[in-house]
Each structure stands twice: as C-alpha cells, then as structure tokens.
C-alpha positions in Angstrom: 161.4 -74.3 63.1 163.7 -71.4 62.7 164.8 -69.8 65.9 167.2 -67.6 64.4 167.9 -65.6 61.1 170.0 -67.5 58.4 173.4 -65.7 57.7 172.9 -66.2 54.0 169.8 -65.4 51.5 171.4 -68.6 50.0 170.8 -70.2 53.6 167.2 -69.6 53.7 166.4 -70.6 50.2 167.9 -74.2 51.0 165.8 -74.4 53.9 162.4 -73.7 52.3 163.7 -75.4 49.1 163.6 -78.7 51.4 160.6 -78.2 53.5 157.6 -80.2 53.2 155.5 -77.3 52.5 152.0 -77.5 54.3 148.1 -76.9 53.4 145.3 -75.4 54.9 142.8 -78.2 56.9 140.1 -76.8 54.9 142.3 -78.1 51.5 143.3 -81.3 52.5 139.7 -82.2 53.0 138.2 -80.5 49.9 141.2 -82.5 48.2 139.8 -85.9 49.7 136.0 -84.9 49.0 136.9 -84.4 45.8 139.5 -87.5 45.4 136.5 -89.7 46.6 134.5 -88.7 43.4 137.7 -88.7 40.8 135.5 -90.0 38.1 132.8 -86.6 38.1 136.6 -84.5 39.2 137.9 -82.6 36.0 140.9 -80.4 35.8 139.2 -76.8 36.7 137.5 -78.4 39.9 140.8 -79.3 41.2 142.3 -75.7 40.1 139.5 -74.0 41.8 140.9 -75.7 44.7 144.2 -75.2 44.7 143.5 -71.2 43.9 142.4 -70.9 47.6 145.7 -71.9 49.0 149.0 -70.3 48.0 151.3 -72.8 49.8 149.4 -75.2 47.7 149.5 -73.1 44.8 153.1 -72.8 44.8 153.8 -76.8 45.2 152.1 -77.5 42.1 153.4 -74.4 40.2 157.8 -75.8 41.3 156.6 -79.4 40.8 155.6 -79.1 37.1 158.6 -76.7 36.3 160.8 -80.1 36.7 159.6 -81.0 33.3 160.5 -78.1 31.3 162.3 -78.1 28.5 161.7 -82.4 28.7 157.6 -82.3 27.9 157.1 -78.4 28.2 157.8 -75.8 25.2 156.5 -72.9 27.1 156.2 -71.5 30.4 153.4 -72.7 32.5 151.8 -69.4 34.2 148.3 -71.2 35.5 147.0 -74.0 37.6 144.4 -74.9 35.3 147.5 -75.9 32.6 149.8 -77.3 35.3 146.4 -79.6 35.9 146.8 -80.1 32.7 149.8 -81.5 32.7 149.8 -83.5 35.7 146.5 -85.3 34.7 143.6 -85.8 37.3 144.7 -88.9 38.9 148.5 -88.4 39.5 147.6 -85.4 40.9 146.0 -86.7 43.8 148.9 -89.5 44.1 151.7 -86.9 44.3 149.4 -84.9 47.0 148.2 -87.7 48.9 148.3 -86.8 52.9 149.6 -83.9 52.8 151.0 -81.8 55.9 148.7 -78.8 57.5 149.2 -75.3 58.5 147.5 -76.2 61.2 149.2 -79.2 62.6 152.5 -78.0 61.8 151.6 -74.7 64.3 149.7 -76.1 67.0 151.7 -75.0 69.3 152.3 -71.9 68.1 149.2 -70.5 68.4 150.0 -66.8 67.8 151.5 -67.8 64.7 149.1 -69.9 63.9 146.3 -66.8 63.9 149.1 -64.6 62.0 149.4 -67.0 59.0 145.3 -67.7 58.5 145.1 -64.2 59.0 147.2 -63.7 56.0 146.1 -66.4 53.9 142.7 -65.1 54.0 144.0 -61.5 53.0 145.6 -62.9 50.4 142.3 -64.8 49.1 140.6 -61.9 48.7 143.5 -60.0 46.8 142.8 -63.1 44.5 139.2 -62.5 44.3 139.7 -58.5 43.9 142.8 -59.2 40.8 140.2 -61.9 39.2 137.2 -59.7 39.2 139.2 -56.4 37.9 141.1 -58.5 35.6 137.7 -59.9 34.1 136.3 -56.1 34.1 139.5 -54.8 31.8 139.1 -57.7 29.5 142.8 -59.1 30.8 144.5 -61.7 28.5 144.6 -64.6 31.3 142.6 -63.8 34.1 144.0 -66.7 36.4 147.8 -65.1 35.3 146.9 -62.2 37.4 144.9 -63.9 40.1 147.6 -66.1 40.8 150.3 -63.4 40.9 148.1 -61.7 43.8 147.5 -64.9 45.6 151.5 -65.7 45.7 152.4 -62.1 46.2 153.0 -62.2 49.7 154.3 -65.7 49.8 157.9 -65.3 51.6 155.9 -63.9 54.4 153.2 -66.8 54.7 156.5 -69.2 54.5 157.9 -67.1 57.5 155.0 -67.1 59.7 154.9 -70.7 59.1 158.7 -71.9 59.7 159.6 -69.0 61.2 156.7 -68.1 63.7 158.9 -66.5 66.1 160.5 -63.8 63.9 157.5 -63.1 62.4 156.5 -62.2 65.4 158.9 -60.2 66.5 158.5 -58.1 63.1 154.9 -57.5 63.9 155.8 -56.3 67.2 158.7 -53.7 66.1 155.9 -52.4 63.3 153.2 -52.4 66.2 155.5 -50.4 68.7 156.4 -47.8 66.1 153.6 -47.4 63.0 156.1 -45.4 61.2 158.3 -48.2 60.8 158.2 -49.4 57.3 157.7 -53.5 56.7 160.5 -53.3 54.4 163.0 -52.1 57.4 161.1 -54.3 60.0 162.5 -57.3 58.5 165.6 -56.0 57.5 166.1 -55.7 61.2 164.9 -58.8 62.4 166.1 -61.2 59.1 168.7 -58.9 57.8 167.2 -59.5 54.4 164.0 -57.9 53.1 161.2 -60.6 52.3 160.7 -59.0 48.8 164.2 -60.3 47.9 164.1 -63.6 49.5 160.8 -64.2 47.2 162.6 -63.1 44.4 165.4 -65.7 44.9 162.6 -68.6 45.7 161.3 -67.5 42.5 164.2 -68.0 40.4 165.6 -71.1 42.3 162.2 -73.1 41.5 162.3 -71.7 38.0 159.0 -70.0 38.3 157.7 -68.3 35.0 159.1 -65.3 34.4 155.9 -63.8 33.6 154.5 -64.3 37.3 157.8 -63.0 38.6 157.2 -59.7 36.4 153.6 -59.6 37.8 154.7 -60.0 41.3 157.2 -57.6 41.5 155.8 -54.0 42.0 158.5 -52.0 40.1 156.8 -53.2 37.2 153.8 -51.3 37.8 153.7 -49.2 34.9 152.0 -52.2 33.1 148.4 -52.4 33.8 148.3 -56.0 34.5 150.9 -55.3 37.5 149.2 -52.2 38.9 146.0 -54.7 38.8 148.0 -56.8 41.3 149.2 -54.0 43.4 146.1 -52.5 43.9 144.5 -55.8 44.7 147.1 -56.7 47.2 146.5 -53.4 48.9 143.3 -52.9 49.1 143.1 -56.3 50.7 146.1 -55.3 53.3 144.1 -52.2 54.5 141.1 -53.1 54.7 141.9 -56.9 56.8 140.6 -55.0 59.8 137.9 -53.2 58.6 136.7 -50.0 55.6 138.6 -47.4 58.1 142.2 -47.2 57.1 143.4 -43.8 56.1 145.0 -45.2 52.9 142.0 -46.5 51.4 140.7 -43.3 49.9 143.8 -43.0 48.0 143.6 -47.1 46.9 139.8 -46.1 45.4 140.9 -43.7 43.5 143.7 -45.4 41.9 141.0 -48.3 41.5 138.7 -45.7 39.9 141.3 -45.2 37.4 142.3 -49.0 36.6 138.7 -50.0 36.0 137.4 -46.4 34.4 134.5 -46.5 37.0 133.5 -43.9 39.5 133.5 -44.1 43.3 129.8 -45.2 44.1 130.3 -47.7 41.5 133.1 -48.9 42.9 131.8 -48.9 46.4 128.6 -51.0 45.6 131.1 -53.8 43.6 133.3 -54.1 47.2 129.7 -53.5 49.2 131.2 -51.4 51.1 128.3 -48.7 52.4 129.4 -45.3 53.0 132.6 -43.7 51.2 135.8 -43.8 53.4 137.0 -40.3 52.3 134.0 -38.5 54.0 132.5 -40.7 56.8 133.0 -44.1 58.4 131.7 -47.0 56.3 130.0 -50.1 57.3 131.4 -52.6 55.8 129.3 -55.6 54.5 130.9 -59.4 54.7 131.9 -61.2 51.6 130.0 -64.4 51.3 132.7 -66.7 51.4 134.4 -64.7 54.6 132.2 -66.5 57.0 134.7 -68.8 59.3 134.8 -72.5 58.7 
C-alpha cells in the first residue's frame, strides 16, 4: 500500500504498472460459474462480464495490446474483440485466481466502502453511455460504454492502493464543498488524477480512440459529450435525484438525445422533475446489493 505520495508521475506509473491489479468478489465467481460451463461460454458471455468491472476491464484491454503490431493490424477499442483475440479458453487460463478488491482491503474498511462505492457509480455511467449511445445510433456502442466505465479509473486504482490518500482527499473536499476535486488531489498527490490516467493510458498503449473518449476536452464530439454526461449524471446522483446540478445535466441530456424532460425522466425512472420539486427516485434493477 502507498502511505505517501510518489515524487514523480513516472513514480506512480511504475507502481501501478507492476501491481497485480484486483477484481470485484462478485467477478471472480461469475468468472468460475461461467469457467465451469466453457463449452455453452462464448466470447460476448465472458465480455458481458468483464464490462461490470473496470479493473478487470483494464487488464484485458493492456494484456492484448502486447500483441500489436505482431498479430494486430488495428487498434482494439472493445472487450468483445480483445475476447476475440484471446480465445475462450486462454482467457480463463491467464485469469485463473485472480486477486479481489475485497481481500486486498479488508482491513481498510473505509476504503473498502469508497472503492465499491465508485465502482458501482461507474456501472451505471456504463449503463447510462450504452443506452444513449444505442438511442443516437452510435458507431460502436461498447467504444463508448467502455470509455465511461474506465473514465474514472486513476481514482478506483487510488482508493485501492492508496486508501489512505484517498481518504484524505475526500475529507479536504468534505471540509470545504468549494474545493474543486482537481485541486484536492493536487494537494494531497501533487499531481491531478486526470493526468496520472492520461500517462497509464499511454504507457499501456491503450487505443487512442478510448483515450480521445475519455478525455473531456474533447467534448465537442458527440460521442465524448455522451461520456461526459453519462459520467456526471452518475456522480450526482450516487446519493440520491437531489443534487443541484442535475437540472443542468437533464438539459444537456435533453439536447444529446433530442428528447424532452418527462421523456427523459421516465427513461432514468426518476418520479418528479428535480428543477421544480424533490424527486423520488426509483431503484435500477440491478442496484439491489449482492
């Protein structure tokens, strides 16, 4: 674990470039359930798999850029293809027994609730970026999904290897609401987690493509302000439909998909309009704890 800030950004990307990067519980086992039936297992099973998990996501995404240029002519920007490419069965070899989130923090509880927290707010950015990326008739609707699910990676590798600074940004932001994120870490890493991702990015050789989608000062393309929107409407609303800035993330929804607000509302089942009373929100099927 990290107890204090690298000096370097070079530092830190050595570090998590030699971790053994962990898993949720909940994957390892849907990864043996469905290792136990290999033979009825095809390539999109195991992708809708590893599209729950970004830490997982991210493994197979740096693992299969090792063979570019040797087997691959072009970029691979999905799971379904880097499936592909690994083939059902060595698949499950090279993640055999993997390492948990959850065993790697068990006694770091606080952390431990900070990183499923996330994790699950960056699930349903997925599921928002998939579904709006569906409804605008996107080229590759797991492209954009992905780039929302990984979008807030340096901070799920932080609260995981770094509990303790994590921490201590939440705190500083806590203590003073005004206080960007951006600055919070700056403080406490003396490096914004933006960057750091940036430079993880390019030291796995990650497609360019998800790079561009990742990065929000690309967000005069569509496909990016898809991302963005999905990213935020999942940050203020992980508590609950009240936040002040989700009136302002409708409407630039609104505009994405062409819809108005009610319709917009009854697609996030969200009861009530947050610009004009309190709404009660309505669970997401798949948001019921394990």
């Amino acid at each position: 674990m990290i107890e204090q800030p690298f000096k370097t950004k070079e530092a830190w990307i050595r570090y998590f470039s030699a971790v053994n990067m962990p898993i949720l519980r909940q994957t390892a086992r849907r990864l043996e359930e469905a290792r136990q039936c290999i033979d009825r297992v095809n390539g999109r099973d195991i992708a809708a798999i590893v599209l729950q998990d970004p830490l997982l996501a991210i493994k197979v995404l740096a693992y299969i850029q090792r063979f570019k240029g040797k087997y691959l002519h072009s970029d691979i920007t999905t799971i379904a293809n880097a499936i592909m490419m690994f083939g059902v069965e060595p698949f499950f070899a090279y993640f055999e027994s993997p390492a948990t989130i959850e065993t790697l923090l068990q006694d770091e509880p606080q952390a431990l609730l900070g990183v499923l927290h996330m994790i699950r707010r960056v699930q349903r950015a997925a599921r928002y970026a998939h579904d709006w990326a569906f409804e605008r008739l996107d080229m590759n609707v797991e492209e954009v999904e992905l780039a929302a699910l990984l979008h807030d990676l340096a901070e799920i590798l932080l609260w995981c290897f770094a509990p303790r600074l994590a921490i201590e940004i939440r705190r500083r932001q806590r203590a003073d609401p005004a206080l960007r994120s951006a600055v919070a870490q700056t403080q406490v890493l003396g490096i914004r987690l933006f960057d750091l991702q940036l430079a993880l990015c390019d030291a796995w050789h990650l497609p360019e493509l998800l790079k561009t989608l990742m990065d929000d000062a690309n967000a005069e393309l569509a496909r990016v302000r898809n991302v963005i929107l999905a990213v935020n409407l999942a940050r203020h609303s992980a508590n609950d439909w009240n936040n002040p800035a989700l009136p302002d993330d409708f409407d630039a929804i609104q505009k994405l998909l062409h819809i108005d607000r009610q319709a917009l509302l009854d697609r996030l089942n969200v009861q009530g309009d947050p610009a004009s009373a309190r709404p009660t929100p309505r669970a997401f099927p798949d948001d019921a704890p394990e």
